[in-house]
C-alpha positions as CSV (number, residue, x, y, z in Angstrom):
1,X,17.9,126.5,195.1
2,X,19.0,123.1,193.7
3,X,17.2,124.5,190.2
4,X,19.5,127.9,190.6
5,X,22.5,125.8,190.9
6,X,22.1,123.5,188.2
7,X,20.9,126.0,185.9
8,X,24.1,127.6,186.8
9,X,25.8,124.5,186.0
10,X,24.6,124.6,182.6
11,X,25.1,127.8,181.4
12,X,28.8,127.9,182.4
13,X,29.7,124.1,182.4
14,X,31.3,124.6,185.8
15,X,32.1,121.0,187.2
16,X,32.0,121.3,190.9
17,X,34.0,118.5,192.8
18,X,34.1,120.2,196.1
19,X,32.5,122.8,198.4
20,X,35.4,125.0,198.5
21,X,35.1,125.3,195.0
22,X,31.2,125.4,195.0
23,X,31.7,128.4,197.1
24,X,33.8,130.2,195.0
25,X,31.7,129.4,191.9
26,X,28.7,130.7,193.2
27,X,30.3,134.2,194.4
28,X,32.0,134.6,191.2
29,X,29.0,134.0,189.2
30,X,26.7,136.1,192.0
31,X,29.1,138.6,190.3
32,X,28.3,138.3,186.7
33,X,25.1,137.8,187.7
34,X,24.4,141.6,189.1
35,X,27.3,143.3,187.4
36,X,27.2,141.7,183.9
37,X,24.1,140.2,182.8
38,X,20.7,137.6,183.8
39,X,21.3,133.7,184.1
40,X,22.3,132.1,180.4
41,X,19.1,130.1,179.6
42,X,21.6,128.2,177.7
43,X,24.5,128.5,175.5
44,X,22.9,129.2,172.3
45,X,20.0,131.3,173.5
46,X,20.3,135.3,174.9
47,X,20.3,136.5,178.4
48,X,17.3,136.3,180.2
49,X,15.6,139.6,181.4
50,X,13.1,140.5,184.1
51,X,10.1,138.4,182.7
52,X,12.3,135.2,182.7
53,X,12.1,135.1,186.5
54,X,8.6,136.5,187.0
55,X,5.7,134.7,185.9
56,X,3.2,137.2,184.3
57,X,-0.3,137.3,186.0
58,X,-3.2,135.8,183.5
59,X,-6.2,138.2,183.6
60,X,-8.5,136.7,181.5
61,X,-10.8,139.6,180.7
62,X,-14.8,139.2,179.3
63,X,-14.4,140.2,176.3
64,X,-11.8,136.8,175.5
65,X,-14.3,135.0,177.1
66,X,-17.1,135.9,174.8
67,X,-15.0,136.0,171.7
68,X,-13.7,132.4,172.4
69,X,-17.4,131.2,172.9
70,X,-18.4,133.2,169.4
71,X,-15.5,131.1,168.0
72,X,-16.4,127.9,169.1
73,X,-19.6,128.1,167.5
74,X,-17.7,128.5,163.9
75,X,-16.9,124.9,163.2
76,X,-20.6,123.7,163.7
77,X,-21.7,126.7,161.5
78,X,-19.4,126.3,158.8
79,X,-21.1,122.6,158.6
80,X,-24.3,124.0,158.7
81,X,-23.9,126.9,156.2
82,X,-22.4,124.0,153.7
83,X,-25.1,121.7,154.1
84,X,-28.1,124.2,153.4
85,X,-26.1,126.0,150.6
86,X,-25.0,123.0,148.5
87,X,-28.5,121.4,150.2
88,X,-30.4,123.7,148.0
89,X,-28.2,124.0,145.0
90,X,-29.0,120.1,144.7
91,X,-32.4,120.6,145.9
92,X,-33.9,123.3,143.6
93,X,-32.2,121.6,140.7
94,X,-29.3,124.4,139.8
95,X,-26.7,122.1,139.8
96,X,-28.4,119.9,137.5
97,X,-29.2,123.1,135.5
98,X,-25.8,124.6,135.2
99,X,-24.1,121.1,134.2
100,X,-27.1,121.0,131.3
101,X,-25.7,124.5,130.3
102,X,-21.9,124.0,130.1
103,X,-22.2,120.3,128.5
104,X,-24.1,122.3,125.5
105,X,-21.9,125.6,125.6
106,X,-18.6,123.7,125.6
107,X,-17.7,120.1,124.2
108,X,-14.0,120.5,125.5
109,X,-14.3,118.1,128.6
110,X,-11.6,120.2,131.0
111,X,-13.9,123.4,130.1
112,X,-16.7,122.0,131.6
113,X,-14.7,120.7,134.4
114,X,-13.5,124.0,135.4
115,X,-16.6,126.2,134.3
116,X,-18.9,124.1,136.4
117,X,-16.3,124.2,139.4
118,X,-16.1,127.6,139.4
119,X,-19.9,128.7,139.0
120,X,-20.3,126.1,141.5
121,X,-17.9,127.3,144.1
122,X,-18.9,131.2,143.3
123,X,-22.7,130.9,144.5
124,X,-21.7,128.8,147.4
125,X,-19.1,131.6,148.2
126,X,-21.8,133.8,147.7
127,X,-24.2,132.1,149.5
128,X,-22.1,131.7,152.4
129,X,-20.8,135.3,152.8
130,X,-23.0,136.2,156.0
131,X,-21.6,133.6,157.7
132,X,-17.7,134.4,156.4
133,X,-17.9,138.0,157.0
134,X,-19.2,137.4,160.6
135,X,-16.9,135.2,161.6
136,X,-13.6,136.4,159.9
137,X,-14.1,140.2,159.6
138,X,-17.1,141.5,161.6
139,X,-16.2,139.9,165.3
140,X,-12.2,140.5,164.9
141,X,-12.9,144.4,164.0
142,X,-15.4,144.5,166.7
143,X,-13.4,142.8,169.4
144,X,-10.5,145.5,168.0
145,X,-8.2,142.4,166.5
146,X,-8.5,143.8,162.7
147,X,-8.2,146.8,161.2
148,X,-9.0,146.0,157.4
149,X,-12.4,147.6,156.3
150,X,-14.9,145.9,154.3
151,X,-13.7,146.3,150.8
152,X,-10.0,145.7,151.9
153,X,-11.3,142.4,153.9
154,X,-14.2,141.6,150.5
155,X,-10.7,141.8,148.1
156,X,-8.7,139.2,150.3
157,X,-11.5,136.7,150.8
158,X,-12.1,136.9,146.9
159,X,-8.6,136.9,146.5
160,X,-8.6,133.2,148.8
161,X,-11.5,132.0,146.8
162,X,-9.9,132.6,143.2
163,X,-6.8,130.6,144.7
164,X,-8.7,127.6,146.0
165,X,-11.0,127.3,143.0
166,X,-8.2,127.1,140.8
167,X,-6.6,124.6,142.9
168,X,-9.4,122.5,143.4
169,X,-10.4,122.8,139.6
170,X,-6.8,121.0,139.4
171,X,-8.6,117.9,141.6
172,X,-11.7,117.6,140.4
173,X,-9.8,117.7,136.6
174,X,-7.9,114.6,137.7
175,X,-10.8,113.1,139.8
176,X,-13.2,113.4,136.2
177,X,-10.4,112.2,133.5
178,X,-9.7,109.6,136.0
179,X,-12.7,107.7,136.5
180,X,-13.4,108.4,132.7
181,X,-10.8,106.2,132.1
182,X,-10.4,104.1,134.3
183,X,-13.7,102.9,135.6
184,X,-12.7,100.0,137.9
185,X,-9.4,101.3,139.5
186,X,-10.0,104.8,139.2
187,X,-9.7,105.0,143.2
188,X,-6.5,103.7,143.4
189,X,-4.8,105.4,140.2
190,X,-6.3,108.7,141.4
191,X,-4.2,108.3,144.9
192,X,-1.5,107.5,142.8
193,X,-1.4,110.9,141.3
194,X,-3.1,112.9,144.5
195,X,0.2,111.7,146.7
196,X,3.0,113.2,145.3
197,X,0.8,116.2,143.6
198,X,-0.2,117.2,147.4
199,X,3.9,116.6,148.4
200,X,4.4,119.2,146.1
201,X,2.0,121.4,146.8
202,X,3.1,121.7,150.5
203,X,6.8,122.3,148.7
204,X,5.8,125.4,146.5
205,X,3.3,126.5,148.7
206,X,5.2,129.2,150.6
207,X,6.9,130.5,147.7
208,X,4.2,131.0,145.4
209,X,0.7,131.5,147.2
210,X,1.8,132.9,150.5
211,X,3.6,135.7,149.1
212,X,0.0,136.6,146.8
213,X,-1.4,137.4,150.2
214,X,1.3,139.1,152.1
215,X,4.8,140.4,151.6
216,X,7.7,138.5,153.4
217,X,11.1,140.5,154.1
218,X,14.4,139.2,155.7
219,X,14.5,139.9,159.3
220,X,17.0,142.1,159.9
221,X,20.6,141.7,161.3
222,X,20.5,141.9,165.0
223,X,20.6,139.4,167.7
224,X,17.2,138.0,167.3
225,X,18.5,137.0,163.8
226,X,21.5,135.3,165.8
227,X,19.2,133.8,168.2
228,X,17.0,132.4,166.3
229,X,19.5,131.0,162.8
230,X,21.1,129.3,165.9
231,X,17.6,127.6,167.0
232,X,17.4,126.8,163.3
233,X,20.3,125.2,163.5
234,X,20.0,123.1,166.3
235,X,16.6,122.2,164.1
236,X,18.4,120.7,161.6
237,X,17.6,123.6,159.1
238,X,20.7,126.1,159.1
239,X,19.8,127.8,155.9
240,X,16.1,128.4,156.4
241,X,15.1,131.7,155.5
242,X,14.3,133.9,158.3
243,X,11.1,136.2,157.1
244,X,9.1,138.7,158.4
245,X,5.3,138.8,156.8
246,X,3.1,142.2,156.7
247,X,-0.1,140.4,159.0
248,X,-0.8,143.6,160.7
249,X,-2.4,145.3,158.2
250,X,-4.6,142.3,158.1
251,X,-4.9,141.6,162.0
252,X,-3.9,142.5,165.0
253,X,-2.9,138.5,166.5
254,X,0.5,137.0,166.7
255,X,1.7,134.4,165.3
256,X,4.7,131.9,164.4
257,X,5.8,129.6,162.3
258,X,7.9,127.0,160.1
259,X,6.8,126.3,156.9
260,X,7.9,124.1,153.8
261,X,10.1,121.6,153.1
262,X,13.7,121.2,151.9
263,X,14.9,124.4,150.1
264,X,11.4,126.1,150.5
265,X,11.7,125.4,154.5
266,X,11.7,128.7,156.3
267,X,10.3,130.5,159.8
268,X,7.8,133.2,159.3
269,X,7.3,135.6,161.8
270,X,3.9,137.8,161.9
271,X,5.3,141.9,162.3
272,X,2.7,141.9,165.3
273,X,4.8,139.2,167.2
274,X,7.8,141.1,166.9
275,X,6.3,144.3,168.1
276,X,4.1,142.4,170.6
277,X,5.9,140.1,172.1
278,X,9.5,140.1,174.2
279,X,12.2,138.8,172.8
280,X,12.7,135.9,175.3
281,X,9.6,134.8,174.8
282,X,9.7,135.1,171.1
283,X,12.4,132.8,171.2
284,X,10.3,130.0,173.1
285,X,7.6,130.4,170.4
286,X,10.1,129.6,167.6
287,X,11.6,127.1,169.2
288,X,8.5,125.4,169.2
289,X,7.8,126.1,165.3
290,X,11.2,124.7,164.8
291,X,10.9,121.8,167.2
292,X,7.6,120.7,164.6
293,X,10.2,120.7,161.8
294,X,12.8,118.7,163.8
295,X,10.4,116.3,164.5
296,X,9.0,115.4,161.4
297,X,5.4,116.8,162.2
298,X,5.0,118.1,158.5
299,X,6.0,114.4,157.3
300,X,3.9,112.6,159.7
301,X,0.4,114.7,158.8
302,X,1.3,114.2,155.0
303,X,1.8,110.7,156.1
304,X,-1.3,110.8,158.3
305,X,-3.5,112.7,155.3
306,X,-2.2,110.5,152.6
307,X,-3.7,107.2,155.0
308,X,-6.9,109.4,155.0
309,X,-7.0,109.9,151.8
310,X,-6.6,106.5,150.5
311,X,-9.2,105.2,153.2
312,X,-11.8,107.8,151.6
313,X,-11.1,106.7,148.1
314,X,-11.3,102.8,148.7
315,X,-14.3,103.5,150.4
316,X,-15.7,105.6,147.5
317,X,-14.7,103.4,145.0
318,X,-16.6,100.5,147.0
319,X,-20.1,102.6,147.5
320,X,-20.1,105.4,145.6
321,X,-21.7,103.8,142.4
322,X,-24.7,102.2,144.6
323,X,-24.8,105.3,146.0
324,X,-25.2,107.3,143.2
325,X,-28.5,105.3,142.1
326,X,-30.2,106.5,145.6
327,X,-30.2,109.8,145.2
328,X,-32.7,112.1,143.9
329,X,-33.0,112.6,140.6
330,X,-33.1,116.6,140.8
331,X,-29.9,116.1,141.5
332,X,-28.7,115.4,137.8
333,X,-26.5,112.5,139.1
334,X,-26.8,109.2,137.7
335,X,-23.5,108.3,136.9
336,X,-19.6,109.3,138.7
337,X,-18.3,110.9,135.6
338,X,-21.7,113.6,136.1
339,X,-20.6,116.8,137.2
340,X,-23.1,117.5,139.6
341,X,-20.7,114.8,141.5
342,X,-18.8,118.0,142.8
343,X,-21.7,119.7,144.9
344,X,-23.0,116.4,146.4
345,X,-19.6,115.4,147.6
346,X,-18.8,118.4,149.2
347,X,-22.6,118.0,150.8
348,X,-21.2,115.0,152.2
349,X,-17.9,116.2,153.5
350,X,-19.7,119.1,155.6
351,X,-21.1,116.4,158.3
352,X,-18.1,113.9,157.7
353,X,-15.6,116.4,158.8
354,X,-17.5,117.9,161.6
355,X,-18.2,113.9,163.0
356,X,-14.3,113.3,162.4
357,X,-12.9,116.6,164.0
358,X,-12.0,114.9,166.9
359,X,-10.1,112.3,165.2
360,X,-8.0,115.1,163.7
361,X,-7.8,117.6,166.7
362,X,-6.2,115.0,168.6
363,X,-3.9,114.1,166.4
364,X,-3.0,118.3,165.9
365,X,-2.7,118.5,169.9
366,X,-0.6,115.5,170.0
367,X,1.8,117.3,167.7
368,X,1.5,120.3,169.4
369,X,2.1,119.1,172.5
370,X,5.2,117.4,171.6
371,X,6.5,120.8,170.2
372,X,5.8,122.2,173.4
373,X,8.4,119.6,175.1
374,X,10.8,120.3,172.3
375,X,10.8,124.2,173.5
376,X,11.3,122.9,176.8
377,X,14.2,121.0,176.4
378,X,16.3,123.5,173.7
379,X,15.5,126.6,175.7
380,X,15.4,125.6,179.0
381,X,13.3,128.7,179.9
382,X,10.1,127.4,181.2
383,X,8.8,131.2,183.1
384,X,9.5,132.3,179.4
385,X,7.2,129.6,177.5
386,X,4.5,130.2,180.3
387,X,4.6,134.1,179.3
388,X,4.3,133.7,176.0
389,X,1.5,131.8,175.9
390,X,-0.2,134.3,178.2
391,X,0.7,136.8,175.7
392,X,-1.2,134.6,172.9
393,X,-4.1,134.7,175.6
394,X,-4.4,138.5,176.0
395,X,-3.3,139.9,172.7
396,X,-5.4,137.5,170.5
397,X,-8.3,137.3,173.3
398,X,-8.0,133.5,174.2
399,X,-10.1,131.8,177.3
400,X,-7.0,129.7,178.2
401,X,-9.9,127.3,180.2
402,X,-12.7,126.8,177.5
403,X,-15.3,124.2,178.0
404,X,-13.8,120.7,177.7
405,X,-15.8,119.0,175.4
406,X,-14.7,122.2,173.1
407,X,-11.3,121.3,173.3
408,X,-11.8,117.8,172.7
409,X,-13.9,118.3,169.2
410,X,-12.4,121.6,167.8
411,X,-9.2,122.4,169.4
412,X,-6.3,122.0,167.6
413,X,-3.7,122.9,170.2
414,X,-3.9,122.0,173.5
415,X,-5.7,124.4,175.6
416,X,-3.7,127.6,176.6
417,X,-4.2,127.3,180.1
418,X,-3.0,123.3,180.1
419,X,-0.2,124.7,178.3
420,X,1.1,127.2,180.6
421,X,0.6,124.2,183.2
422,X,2.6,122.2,181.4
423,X,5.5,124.7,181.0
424,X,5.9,125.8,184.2
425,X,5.5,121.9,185.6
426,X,6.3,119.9,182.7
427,X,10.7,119.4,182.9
428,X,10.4,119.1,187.3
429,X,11.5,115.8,188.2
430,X,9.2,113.9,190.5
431,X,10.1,114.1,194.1
């Protein structure tokens, strides 16, 4: 009762200074209550229906259960598929082959850069395509969470890999010219460069590789427009572009977000959100997107990623030439400026990452935790949060209780069933 009165309070600012008036406010807004509309979650946010009042129940059914076990399997395999892949490029000598073959085809050093990249990248993307075609397309169209067929799923990874190769023929470009030239400092000059190239590439990336995957229209006028340019308002981003991308003819999951920075900032909505989803629980899902925005969550993992990165590279620039001189010969690399530098190092990274992951999940759930709050506090509509992540749970098959050490290695969010916790517990003053 004291929650029902001072929600009350809050939707229609009513400042009660005695009971006479109490009473009065209470039957007058009984009235708008049942004749008009739900309690105002708050001013800026729509009515609440039905669903903001009753808690949904969680059935968590077995086939969640065993996709979520499938997928918690995918981090370790991805590791294992890398090291065993690049393991035997190195092994059986191909790599040294291939950067024998381009040094004598081309003289130009960026066309050997690139060449060697991408032959490079296209057997390992070859080589791992059981394992990418289990994971992403064979268990989401068994489990009914994808519709694509092979060839349409076959063109999009393809499509992915052309993307990244070009982008990381960009890197390793730098990373070669670099240490060329600068054989002492390269480290430190290559951060130099790698800092405000990655700042931009989180600025362009929504506006020119996003849209190569999917197509992204305006939402259309209505009040879920309102609703949510006033939550992107409160954000701090009033003129963020308010999209709609075409995920369902890719999968069947929902999904939310806020991407970019400065004019390229804008909230993407997946079409299987909007037609999965209610709208008052759509709006405690963007209000979390937004509250990453408001509070500097893209800044502080650049921040967080740029410390990374310049840890790695001192620490490269430290070992990685008595390194070099240990490793097998087969490998073709006795120098950093070899080519063959590209398959060991991502040899390396495989295990690194996996040994790290918890470093860097904890990090992600921190942030996604404080989003959660952020919701919280803007929408004031707890039961609604709750419901929407039970709506994540059943429409994209989550365990909302998986095995703890899972959660502490892999997860990046916070577990769904913590979550739900939380928002139903999380604003309740202590007694």
């Amino acid at each position: 009762m004291p929650y029902i009165i001072e929600k009350l309070k809050l939707c229609f600012h009513v400042h009660i200074r005695s009971t006479r008036q109490c009473v009065l406010a209470i039957l007058i807004m009984a009235l708008v209550l049942v004749v008009i509309v739900p309690c105002f979650a708050s001013e800026t946010l729509p009515p609440a229906s039905a669903a903001d009042v009753q808690l949904k129940q969680l059935n968590v059914s077995a086939d969640a259960v065993l996709y979520s076990q499938l997928h918690y399997t995918r981090p370790i395999a991805d590791a294992v598929f890398s090291i065993l892949v690049y393991g035997l490029i190195l092994q059986t000598g191909l790599a040294a082959k291939l950067q024998d073959m381009v040094r004598k085809k081309f003289k130009n050093r960026l066309v050997q850069i690139a060449l060697y990249y991408f032959l490079i990248s296209a057997i390992a993307f070859i080589g791992c395509m059981p394992y990418l075609f289990f994971y992403s397309h064979w268990l989401p169209v068994h489990f009914d969470l994808s519709k694509m067929s092979d060839l349409e799923w076959f063109i999009e990874r393809s499509k992915r890999f052309l993307v990244n190769t070009a982008l990381g023929g960009i890197y390793w470009s730098l990373f070669f010219l670099l240490v060329q030239k600068f054989r002492q400092a390269w480290h430190l000059i290559l951060f130099a460069v790698l800092a405000p190239l990655s700042a931009f590439f989180v600025f362009v990336w929504p506006i020119t590789i996003d849209p190569l995957f999917n197509d992204f229209t305006e939402l259309s006028a209505g009040s879920l427009r309102t609703y949510i340019k006033e939550l992107a308002t409160k954000a701090g981003i009033p003129d963020a572009d308010i999209l709609v991308a075409d995920k369902s003819r890719q999968t069947k999951e929902l999904n939310a977000y806020v991407t970019g920075i400065g004019p390229s900032a804008r909230i993407v909505l997946w079409d299987t959100i909007l037609a999965e989803m209610p709208e008052n629980e759509l709006l405690t899902v963007v209000a979390h997107e937004t509250g990453h925005y408001v509070l500097l969550h893209v800044y502080k993992g650049y921040a967080i990623s740029m410390v990374a990165l310049f840890l790695g590279l001192l620490a490269a620039g430290l070992w990685a030439p008595g390194l070099v001189k240990r490793l097998p010969r087969r490998w073709g690399l006795s120098e950093l400026t070899d080519l063959t530098l590209i398959p060991v190092v991502v040899l390396m990274t495989a295990p690194t990452a996996l040994l790290l992951s918890p470093l860097e999940s904890s990090v992600s759930r921190m942030f996604e935790h404080e989003a959660d709050v952020f919701a919280l506090k803007l929408t004031r509509q707890p039961v609604s949060l709750a419901n929407a992540f039970i709506t994540l749970a059943q429409k994209d098959l989550i365990d909302p209780h998986p095995p703890e050490w899972v959660e502490f290695w892999f997860f990046s969010h916070p577990s769904l069933g913590k979550r739900i916790d939380f928002a139903l517990t999380g604003l309740q003053k202590p007694k």
